[in-house]
C-alpha positions in Angstrom: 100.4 -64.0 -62.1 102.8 -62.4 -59.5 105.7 -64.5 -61.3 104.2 -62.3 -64.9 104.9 -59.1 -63.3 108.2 -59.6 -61.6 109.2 -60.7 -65.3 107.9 -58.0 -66.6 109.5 -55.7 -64.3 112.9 -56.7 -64.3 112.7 -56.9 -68.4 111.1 -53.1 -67.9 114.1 -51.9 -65.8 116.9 -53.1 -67.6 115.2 -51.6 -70.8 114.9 -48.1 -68.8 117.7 -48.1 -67.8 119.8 -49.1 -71.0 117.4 -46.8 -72.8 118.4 -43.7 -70.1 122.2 -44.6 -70.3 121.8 -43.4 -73.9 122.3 -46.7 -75.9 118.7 -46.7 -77.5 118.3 -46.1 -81.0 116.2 -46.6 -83.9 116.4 -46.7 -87.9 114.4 -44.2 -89.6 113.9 -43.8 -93.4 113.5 -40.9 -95.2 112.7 -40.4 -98.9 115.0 -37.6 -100.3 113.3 -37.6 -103.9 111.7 -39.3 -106.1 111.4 -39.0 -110.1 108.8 -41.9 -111.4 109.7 -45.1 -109.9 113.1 -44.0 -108.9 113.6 -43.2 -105.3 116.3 -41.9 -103.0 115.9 -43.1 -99.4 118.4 -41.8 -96.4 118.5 -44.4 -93.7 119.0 -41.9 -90.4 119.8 -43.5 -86.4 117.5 -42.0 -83.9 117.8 -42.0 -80.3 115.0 -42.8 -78.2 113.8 -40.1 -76.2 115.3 -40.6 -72.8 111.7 -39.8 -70.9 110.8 -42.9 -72.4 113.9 -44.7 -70.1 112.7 -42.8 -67.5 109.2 -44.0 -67.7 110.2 -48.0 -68.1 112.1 -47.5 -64.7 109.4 -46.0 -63.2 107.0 -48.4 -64.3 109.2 -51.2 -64.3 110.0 -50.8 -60.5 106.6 -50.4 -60.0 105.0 -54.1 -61.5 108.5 -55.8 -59.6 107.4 -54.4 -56.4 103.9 -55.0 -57.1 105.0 -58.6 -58.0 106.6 -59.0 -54.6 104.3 -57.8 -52.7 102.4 -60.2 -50.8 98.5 -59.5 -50.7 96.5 -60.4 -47.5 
């Protein structure tokens, strides 16, 4: 279990932080129009939102250090 969240931690921090430093993006679709079965689609790169970095630091450190720490 402790193992689990260390993983999860570390793979939650290097997202964060790769996500903060501005290289996260996504591929959005839009349809432009569309006449009957004929469609034009505009394929747009989004950038995550950089609270969401933020927050996978924050809760990535959190679930390391909770995986390190030895309970009594």
């Amino acid at each position: 279990m402790r193992a689990g969240l260390i993983v999860v931690g570390i793979i939650l921090l290097i997202a964060g932080i790769w996500v903060t430093l501005g290289n996260g993006s996504y591929k959005k679709t839009d349809t432009v129009a569309q006449l009957g079965p004929a469609k034009i689609e505009a394929t747009h790169d989004k950038a995550v939102p950089q609270w969401i970095g933020i927050a996978g630091i924050v809760v990535g450190g959190l679930l390391t250090i909770g995986g390190f720490v030895k309970k009594s």
